[in-house]
C-alpha positions as YAML, in Angstrom:
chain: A
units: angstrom
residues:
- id: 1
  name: UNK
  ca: [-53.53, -71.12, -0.73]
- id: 2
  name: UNK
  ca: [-52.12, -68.97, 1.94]
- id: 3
  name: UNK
  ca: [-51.89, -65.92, -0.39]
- id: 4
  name: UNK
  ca: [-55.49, -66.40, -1.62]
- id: 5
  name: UNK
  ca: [-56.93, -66.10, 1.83]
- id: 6
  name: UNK
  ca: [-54.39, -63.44, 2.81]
- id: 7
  name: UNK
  ca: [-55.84, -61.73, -0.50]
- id: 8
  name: UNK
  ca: [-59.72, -62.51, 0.59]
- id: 9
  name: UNK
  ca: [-59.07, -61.10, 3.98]
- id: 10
  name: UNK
  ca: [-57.61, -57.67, 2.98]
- id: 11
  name: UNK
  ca: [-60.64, -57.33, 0.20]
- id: 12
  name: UNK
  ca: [-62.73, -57.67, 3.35]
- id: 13
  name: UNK
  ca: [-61.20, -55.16, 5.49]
- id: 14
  name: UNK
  ca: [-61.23, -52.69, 2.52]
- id: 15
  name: UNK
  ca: [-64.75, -53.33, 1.52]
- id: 16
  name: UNK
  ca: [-65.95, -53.17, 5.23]
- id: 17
  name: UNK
  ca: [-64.31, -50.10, 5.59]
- id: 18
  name: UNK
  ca: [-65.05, -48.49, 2.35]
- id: 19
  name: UNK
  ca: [-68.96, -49.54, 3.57]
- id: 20
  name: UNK
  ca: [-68.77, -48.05, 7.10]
- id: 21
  name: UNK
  ca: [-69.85, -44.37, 7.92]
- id: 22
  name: UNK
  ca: [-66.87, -41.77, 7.85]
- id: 23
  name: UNK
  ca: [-67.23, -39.47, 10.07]
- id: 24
  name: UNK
  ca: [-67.31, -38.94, 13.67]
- id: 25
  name: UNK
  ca: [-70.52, -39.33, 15.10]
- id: 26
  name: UNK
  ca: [-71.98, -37.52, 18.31]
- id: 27
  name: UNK
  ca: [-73.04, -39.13, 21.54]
- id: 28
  name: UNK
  ca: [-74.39, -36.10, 22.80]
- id: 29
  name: UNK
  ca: [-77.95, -36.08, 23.83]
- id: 30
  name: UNK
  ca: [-80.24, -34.49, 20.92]
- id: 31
  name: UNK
  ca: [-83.30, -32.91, 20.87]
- id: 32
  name: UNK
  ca: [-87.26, -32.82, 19.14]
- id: 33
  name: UNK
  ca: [-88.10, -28.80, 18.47]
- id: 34
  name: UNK
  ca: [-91.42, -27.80, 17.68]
- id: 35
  name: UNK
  ca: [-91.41, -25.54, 14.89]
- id: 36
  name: UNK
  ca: [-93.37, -23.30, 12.64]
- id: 37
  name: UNK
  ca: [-92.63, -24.24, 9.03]
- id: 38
  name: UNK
  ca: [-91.59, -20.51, 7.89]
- id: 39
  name: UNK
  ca: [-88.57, -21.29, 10.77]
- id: 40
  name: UNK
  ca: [-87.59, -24.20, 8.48]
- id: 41
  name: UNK
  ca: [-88.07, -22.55, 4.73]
- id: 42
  name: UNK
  ca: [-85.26, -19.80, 6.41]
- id: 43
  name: UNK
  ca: [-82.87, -22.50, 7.81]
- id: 44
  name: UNK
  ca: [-83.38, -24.13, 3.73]
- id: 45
  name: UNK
  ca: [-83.08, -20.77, 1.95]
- id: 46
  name: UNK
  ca: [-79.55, -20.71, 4.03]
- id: 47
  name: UNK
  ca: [-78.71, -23.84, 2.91]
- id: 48
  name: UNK
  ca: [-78.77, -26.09, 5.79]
- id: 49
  name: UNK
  ca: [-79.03, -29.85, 6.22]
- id: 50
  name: UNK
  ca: [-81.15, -30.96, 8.32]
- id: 51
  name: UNK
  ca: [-84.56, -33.27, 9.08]
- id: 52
  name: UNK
  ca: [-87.89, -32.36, 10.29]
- id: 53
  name: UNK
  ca: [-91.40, -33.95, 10.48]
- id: 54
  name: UNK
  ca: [-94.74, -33.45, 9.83]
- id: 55
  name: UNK
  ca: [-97.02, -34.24, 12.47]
- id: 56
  name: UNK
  ca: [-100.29, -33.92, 14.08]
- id: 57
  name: UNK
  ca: [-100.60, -34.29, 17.89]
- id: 58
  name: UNK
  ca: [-103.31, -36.90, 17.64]
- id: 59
  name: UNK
  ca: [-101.75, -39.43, 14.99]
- id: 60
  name: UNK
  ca: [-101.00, -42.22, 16.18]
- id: 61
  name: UNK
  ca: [-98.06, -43.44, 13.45]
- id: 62
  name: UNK
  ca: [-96.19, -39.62, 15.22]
- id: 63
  name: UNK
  ca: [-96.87, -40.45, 18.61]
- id: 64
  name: UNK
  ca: [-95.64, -44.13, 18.24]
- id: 65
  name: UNK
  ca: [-92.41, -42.70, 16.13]
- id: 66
  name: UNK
  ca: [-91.77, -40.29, 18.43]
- id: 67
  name: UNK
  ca: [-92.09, -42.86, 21.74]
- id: 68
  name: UNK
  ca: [-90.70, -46.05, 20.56]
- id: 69
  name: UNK
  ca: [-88.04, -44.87, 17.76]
- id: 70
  name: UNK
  ca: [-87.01, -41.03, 18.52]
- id: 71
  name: UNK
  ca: [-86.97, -40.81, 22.13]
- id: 72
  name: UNK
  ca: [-84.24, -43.47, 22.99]
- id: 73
  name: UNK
  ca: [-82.25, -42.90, 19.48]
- id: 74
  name: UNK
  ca: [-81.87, -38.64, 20.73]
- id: 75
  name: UNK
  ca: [-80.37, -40.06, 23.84]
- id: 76
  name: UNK
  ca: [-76.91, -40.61, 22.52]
- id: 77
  name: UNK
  ca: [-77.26, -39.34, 18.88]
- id: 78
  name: UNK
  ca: [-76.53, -35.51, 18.54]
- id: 79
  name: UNK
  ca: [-79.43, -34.82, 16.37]
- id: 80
  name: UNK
  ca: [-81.61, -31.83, 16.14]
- id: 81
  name: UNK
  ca: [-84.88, -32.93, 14.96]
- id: 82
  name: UNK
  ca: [-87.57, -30.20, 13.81]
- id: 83
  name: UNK
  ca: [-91.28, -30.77, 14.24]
- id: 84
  name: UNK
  ca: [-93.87, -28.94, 12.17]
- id: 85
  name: UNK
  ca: [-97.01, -29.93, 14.29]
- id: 86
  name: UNK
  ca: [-99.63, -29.00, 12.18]
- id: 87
  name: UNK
  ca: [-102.19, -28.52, 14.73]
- id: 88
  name: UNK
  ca: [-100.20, -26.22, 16.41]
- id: 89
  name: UNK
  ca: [-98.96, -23.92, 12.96]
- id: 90
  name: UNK
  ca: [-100.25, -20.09, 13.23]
- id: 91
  name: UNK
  ca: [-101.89, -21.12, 9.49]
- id: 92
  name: UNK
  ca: [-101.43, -23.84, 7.18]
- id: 93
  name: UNK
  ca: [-101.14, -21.98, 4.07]
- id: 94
  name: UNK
  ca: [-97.29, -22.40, 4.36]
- id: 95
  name: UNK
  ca: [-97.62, -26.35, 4.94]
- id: 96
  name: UNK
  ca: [-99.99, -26.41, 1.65]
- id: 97
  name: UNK
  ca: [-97.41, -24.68, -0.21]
- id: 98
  name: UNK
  ca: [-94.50, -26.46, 0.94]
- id: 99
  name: UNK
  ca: [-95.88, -29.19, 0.00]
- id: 100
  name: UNK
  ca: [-97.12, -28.12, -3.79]
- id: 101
  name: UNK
  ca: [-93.30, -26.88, -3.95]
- id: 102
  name: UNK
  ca: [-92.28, -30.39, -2.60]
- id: 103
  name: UNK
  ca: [-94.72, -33.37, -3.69]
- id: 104
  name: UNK
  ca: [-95.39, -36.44, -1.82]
- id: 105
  name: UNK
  ca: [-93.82, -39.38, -3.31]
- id: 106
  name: UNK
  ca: [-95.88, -41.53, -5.69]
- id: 107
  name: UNK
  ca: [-94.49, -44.55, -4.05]
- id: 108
  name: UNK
  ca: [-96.02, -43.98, -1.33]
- id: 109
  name: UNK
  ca: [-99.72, -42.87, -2.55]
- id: 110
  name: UNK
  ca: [-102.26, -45.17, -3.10]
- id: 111
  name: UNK
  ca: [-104.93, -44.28, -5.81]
- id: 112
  name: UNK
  ca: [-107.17, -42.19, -3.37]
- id: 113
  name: UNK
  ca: [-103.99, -40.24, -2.30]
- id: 114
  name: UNK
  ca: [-103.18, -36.78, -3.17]
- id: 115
  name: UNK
  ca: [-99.41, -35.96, -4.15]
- id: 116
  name: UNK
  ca: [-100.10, -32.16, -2.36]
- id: 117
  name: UNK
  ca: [-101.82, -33.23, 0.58]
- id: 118
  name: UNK
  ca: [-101.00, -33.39, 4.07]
- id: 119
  name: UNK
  ca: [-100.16, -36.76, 5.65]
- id: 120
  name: UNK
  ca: [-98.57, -37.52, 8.77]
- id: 121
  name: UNK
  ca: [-96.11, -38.38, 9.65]
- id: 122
  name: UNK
  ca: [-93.99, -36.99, 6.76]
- id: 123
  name: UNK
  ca: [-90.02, -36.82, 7.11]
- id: 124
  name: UNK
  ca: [-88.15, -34.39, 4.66]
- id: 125
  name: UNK
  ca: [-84.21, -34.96, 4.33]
- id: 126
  name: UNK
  ca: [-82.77, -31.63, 3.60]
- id: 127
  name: UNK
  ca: [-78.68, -31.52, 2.40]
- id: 128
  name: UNK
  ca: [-77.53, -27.47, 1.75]
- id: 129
  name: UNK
  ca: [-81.35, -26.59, 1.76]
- id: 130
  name: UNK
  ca: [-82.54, -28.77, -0.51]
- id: 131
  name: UNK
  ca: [-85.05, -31.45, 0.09]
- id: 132
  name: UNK
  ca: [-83.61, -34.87, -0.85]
- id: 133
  name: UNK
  ca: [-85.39, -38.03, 0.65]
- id: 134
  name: UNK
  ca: [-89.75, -37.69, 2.07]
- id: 135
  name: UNK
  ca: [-90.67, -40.73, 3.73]
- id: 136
  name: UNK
  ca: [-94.45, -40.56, 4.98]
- id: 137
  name: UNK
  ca: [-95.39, -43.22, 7.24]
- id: 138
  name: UNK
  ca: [-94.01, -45.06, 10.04]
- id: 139
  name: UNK
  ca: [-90.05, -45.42, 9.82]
- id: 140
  name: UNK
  ca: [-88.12, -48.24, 11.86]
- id: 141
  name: UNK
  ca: [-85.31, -46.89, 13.99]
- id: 142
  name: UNK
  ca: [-82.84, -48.76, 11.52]
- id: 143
  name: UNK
  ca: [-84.09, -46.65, 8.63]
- id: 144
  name: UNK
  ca: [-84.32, -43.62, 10.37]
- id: 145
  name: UNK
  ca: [-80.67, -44.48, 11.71]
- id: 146
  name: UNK
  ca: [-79.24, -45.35, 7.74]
- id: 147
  name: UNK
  ca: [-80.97, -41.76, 6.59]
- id: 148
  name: UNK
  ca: [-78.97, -39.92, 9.71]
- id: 149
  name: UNK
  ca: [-76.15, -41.19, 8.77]
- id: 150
  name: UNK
  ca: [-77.02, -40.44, 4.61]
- id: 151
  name: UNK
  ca: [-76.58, -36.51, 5.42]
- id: 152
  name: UNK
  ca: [-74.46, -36.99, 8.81]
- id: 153
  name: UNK
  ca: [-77.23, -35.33, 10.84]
- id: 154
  name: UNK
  ca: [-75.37, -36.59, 14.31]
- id: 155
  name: UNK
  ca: [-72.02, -35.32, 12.83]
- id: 156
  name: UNK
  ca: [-69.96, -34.10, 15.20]
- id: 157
  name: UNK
  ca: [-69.77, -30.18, 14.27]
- id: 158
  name: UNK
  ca: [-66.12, -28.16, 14.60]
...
């Protein structure tokens, strides 16, 4: 009997383990950039990872994001997160293309939804300049936490 929970506890520690992130994480303070999206296309063609968001300064699903989840989680999480405000873009055409070249997820469109139009907010995972993961809609700080730590956006770098 001993053995058996001796064998039961070492299963746990390995699949705990095996479960838990592995890498070092920063605690620096991060930040929320305003971008232009043509900033962003460069940083994919050379082949970074990274997240950014599409926004409008007037939605209210951004602003609520951006106050209740982002602003505390940047505190301690050394995360560079890049916001394509679309009221603030020199034109749109790139946004309209980006998103032709990247559709919005059917899962998340309802039957009056376009898959190539703009809706806010939008979150693109990119790994080695490739978009990954879009999530439009409101995200709960534990989601937006499990995707940072999907493509180790708060790694500590060097």
């Amino acid at each position: 009997m001993k053995k058996f929970f001796i064998s039961i506890s070492c299963l746990f520690v390995l699949l705990t383990s095996a479960c838990s992130n592995n890498y070092e994480r920063s605690t620096e303070s991060g930040s929320l950039k305003a971008v232009q999206l043509p900033e962003m296309e460069e940083k994919m063609a050379n082949g970074d990872t990274f997240m950014m968001i599409f926004s409008q300064t007037n939605c209210s699903h951004c602003k609520k994001f951006k106050e209740d989840v982002l602003a505390g989680y940047i505190v301690d999480h050394g995360i560079e997160v890049f916001d394509v405000v679309f009221d603030k873009q020199d034109s749109m055409d790139p946004v309209f293309a980006f998103i032709k070249e990247h559709p919005n997820p059917s899962e998340f469109l309802t039957e009056d939804m376009d898959a190539e139009a703009p809706y806010t907010p939008t979150f693109y995972f990119i790994e080695k300049g490739e978009v990954k993961d879009i999530w439009i809609g409101e995200m709960s700080e534990e989601r937006f936490d499990n995707y940072v730590q999907k493509y180790r956006l708060d790694e500590v770098k060097g």
